[in-house]
C-alpha positions in Angstrom: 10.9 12.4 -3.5 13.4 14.7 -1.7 15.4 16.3 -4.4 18.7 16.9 -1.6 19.6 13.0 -3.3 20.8 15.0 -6.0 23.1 16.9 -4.0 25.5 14.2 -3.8 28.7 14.0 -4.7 28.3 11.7 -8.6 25.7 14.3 -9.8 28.3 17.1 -9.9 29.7 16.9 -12.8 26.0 16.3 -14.7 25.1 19.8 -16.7 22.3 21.4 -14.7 19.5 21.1 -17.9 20.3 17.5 -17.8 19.6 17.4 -13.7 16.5 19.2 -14.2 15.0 16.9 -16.7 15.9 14.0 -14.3 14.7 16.0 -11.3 11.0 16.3 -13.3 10.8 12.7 -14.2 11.3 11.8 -11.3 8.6 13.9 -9.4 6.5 13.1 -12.6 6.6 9.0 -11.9 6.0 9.1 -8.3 2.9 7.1 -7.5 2.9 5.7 -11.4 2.2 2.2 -11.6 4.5 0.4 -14.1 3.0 0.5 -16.9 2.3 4.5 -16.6 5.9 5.0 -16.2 7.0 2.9 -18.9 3.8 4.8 -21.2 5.9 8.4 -20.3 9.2 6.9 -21.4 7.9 5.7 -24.8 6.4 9.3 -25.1 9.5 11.1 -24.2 12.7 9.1 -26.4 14.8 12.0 -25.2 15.0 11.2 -21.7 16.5 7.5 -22.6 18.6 9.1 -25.0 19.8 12.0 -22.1 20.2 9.0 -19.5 22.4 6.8 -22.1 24.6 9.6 -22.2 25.2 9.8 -18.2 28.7 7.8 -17.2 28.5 4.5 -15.9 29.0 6.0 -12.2 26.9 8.8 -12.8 23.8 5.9 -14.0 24.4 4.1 -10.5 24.8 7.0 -8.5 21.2 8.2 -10.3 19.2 4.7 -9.5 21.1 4.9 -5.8 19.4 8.0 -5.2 16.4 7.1 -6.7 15.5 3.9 -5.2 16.9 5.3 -1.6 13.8 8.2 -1.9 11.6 5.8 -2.6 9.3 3.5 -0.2 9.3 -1.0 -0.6 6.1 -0.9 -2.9 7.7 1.9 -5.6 10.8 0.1 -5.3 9.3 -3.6 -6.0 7.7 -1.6 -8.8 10.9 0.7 -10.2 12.7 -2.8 -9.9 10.0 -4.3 -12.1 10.1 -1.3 -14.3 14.8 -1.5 -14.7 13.9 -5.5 -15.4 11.8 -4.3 -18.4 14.1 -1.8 -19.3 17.0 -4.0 -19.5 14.7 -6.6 -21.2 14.5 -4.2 -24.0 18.2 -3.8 -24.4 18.5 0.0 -22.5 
């Protein structure tokens, strides 16, 4: 993933801790089939938590950038993954 998505504009006001966390899950879910990546959010509660605390533009400017870095099969997959997600009531 190139991390200059998180240059933008709607990350500037998110504490840089916060950016780092998201920066590493990103890098760490790269390649990770669905169920991998939804195995390394059930291990780590905090990121959800951290996320869930993000504003509403911040959250869509986040899964812009993500799913703009990423290529059509780790999007069909990260789509599959957000379906889940909201499924669960995140």
């Amino acid at each position: 993933m190139n991390e200059e998505i998180f240059d933008r504009p709607e990350f500037k006001n998110i504490n840089k801790e916060t950016m780092e966390t998201i920066k590493r899950f990103a890098r760490q879910i790269k390649g990770k089939s669905t169920n991998e990546i939804m195995s390394f959010l059930m291990a780590n509660p905090n990121f959800m938590s951290m996320v869930g605390n993000l504003s509403d533009a911040e959250k869509a400017a986040l899964l812009l950038a993500i799913k703009q870095s990423m290529t059509p099969e780790e999007l069909k997959k990260f789509n599959k993954l957000l379906n889940l997600i909201t499924s669960m009531g995140f």
